[in-house]
C-alpha atoms as one frame of an Amber mdcrd trajectory, in Angstrom:
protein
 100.643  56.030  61.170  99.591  58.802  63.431  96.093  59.377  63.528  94.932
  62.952  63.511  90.999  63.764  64.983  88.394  65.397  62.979  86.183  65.219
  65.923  84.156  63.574  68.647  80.337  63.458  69.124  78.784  63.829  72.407
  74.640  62.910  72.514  71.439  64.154  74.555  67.769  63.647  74.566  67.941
  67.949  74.187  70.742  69.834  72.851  70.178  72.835  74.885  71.153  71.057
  78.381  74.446  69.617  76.882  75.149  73.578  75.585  74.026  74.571  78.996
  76.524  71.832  80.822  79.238  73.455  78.623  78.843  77.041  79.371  78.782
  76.133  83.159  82.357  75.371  83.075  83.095  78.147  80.674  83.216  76.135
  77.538  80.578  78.184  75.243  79.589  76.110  72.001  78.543  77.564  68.722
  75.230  76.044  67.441  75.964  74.662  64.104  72.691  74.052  62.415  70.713
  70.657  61.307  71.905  67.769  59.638  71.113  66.678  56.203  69.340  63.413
  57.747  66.463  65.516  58.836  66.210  64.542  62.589  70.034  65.915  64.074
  71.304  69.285  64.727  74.344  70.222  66.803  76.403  73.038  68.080  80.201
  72.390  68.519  83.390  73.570  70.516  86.034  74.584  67.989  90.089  74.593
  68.905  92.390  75.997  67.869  94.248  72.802  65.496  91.051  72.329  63.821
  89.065  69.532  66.095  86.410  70.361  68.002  84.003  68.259  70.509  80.350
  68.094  68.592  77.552  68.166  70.695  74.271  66.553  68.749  70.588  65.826
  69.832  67.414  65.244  67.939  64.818  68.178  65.988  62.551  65.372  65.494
  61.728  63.180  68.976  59.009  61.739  66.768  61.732  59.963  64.489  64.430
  57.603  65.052  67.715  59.041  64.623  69.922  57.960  61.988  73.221  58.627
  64.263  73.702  57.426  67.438  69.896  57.091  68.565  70.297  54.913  71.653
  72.804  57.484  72.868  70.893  60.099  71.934  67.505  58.894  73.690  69.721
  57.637  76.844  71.640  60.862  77.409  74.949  58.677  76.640  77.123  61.626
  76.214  80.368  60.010  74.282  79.211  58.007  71.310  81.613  58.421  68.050
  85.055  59.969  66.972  85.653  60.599  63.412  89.667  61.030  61.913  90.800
  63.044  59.167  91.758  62.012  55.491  93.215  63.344  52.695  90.756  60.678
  50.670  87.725  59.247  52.015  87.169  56.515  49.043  90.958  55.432  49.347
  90.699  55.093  53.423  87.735  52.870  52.670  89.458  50.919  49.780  92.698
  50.168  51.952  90.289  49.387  55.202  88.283  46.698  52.536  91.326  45.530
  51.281  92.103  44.563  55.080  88.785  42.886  55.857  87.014  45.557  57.705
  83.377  46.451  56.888  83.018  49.874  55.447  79.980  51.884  54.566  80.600
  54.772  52.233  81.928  57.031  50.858  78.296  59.059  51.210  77.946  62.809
  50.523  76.665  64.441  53.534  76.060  68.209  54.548  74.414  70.567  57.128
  73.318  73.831  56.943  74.661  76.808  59.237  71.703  79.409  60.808  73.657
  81.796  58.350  72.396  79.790  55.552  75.968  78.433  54.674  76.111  75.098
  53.475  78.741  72.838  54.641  79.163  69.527  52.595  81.673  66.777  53.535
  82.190  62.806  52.233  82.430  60.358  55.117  83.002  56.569  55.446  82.023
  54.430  58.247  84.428  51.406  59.129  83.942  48.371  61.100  80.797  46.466
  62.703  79.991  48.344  65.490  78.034  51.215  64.308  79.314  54.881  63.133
  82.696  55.594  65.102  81.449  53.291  67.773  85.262  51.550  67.663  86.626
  52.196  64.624  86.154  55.850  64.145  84.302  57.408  60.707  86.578  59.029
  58.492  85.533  62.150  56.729  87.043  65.067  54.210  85.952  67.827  53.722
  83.861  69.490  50.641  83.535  73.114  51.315  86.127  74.616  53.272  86.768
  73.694  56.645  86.387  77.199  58.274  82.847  76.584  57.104  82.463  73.448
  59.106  84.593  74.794  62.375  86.342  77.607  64.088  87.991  77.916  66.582
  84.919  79.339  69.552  85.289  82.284  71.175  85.542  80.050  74.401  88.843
  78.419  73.971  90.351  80.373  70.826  93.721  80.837  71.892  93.784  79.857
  74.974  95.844  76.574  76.683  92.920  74.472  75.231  94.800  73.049  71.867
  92.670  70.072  70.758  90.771  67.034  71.141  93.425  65.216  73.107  92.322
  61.728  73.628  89.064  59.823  73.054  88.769  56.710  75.519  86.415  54.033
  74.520  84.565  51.740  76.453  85.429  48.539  75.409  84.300  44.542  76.732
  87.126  42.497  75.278  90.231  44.978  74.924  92.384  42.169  73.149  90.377
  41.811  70.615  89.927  45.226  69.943  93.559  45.885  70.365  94.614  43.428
  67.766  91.710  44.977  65.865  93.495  48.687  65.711  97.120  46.797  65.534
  95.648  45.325  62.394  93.877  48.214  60.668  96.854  50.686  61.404  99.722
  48.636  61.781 100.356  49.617  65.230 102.467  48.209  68.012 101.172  46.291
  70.776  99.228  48.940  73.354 100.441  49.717  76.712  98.599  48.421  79.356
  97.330  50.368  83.558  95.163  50.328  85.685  93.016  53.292  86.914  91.460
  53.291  90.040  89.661  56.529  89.793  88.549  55.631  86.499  87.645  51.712
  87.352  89.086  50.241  84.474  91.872  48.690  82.811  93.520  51.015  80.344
  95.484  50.755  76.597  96.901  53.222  75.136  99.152  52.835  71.573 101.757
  55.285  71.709 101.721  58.868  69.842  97.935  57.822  68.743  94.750  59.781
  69.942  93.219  57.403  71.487  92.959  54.603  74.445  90.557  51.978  75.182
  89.432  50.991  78.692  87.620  48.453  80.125  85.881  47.634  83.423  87.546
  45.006  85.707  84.284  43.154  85.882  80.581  42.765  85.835  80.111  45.766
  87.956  80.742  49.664  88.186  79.787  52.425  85.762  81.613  51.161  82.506
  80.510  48.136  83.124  76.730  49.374  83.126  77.417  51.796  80.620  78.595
  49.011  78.133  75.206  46.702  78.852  73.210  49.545  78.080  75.533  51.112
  74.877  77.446  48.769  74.025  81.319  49.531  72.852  81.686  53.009  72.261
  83.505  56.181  73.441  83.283  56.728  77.210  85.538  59.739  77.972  86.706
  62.804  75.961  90.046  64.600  77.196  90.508  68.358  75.961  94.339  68.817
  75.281  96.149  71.358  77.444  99.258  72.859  77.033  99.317  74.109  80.683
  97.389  71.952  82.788  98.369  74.175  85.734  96.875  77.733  84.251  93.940
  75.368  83.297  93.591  74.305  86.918  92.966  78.059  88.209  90.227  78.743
  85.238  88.527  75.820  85.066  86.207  73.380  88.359  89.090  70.249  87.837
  88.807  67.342  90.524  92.347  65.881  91.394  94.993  65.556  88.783  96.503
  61.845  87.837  99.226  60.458  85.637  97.717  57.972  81.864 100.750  56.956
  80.438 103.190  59.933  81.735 100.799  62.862  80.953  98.868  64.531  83.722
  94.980  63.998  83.443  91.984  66.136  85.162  88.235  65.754  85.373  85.627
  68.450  85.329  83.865  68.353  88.601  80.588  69.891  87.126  78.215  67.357
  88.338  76.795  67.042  84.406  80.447  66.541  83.123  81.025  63.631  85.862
  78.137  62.106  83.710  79.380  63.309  80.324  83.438  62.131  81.442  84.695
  65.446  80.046  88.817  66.400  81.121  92.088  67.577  80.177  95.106  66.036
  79.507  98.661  67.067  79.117  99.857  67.836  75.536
């Protein structure tokens, strides 16, 4: 089963510094609008396959978010990835039918500053919170050109997609065998990355990796006390890492799994772990 991403959530006490941090490396988002829970609003970078990289803060710094509220509060940057689905209440029915926790299907919508309504259904799966591990699955309502576009910033460019999502995890064989089981996937394959301080798996052709710190110290290690598992890194898919090297501020270039991977050097995207990697 190949996974395909709907999308990956990024969090900040404000949503106009995470914008900001985006247009600094010539990323420009387009502000979406608030969320039907009353307290979230988000702007979003659209490409061109129909993912995009949702940015999301708080209207309402009075009120406990609904979504992601310890990431929000902490400035955790990564803190959910949601898949695709043709059909939200049979995802949820097969996940059940496997044991997993699942919350949903629930109706949910936001409204664009142009007054457009988007509406979607969405599940959440597993025990760890919304697309903390398992990722939320959602379909769409109203069209999906209402929800995203490609943005202005990346529209047919070399930037393609959301390319990989890497979450932070604290026991990686249990949360392998946890994806093996839920999507019938082979065993992962297994590095280590110095620059990145962690032990990496990646199952092959899928969206995703997990990583994992090699011990009670460094920044994943300290991010994972204070967030607990969740995603840690989001990788924008290139299809010419090289053209992407002259446009965009990219720190060295290293090999995951046989495709080339850069950082943004920004110093607010060192915090936010936002790179590209070869498609």
């Amino acid at each position: 089963m190949k996974l395909k991403i709907d999308h990956v959530a990024v969090a900040g006490s404000r949503l106009e510094p995470l914008q900001s941090a985006f247009v600094d490396v010539g990323l420009a988002t387009d502000y979406g609008g608030p969320h039907s829970n009353g307290v979230t609003h988000m702007s979003l970078l659209g490409f061109d396959d129909g993912s995009y990289i949702e940015l999301i803060s708080s209207l309402r710094p009075d009120r406990v978010s609904p979504w992601w509220h310890e990431h929000i509060v902490g400035d955790g940057g990564p803190c959910a990835w949601a898949l695709e689905t043709d059909d939200v209440a049979a995802e949820a029915q097969r996940a059940r039918a496997l044991g997993i926790t699942v919350a949903g299907p629930t109706h949910v919508f936001r409204d664009r500053p142009d007054g457009t309504r988007v509406e979607w259904d969405q599940a959440i799966l597993g025990d760890h919170g919304m697309g903390a591990v398992l990722p939320f699955v959602l379909k769409d309502r109203t069209p999906r050109h209402y929800r995203v576009k490609p943005s202005i910033s990346v529209a047919d460019t070399e930037l393609k997609a959301v390319g990989l999502v890497v979450l932070g995890i604290a026991d990686l064989d249990r949360a392998s065998k946890l994806f093996q089981h839920l999507y019938d996937l082979p065993p992962p394959t297994v590095c280590e990355s110095s620059s990145f301080a962690a032990t990496l798996a990646h199952f092959e052709n899928q969206p995703f990796a997990l990583a994992t710190p090699p011990g009670a110290q460094g920044w994943l290690h300290k991010r994972l006390m204070q967030f607990g598992d969740s995603p840690c890194a989001c990788l924008i898919g290139t299809t010419d890492l090289a053209a992407s090297k002259k446009r965009f501020p990219l720190g060295k270039v290293e090999t995951w799994f046989d495709r080339q991977v850069a950082w943004f050097g920004a110093a607010a995207f060192d915090r936010l772990k936002i790179g590209l990697i070869e498609l």
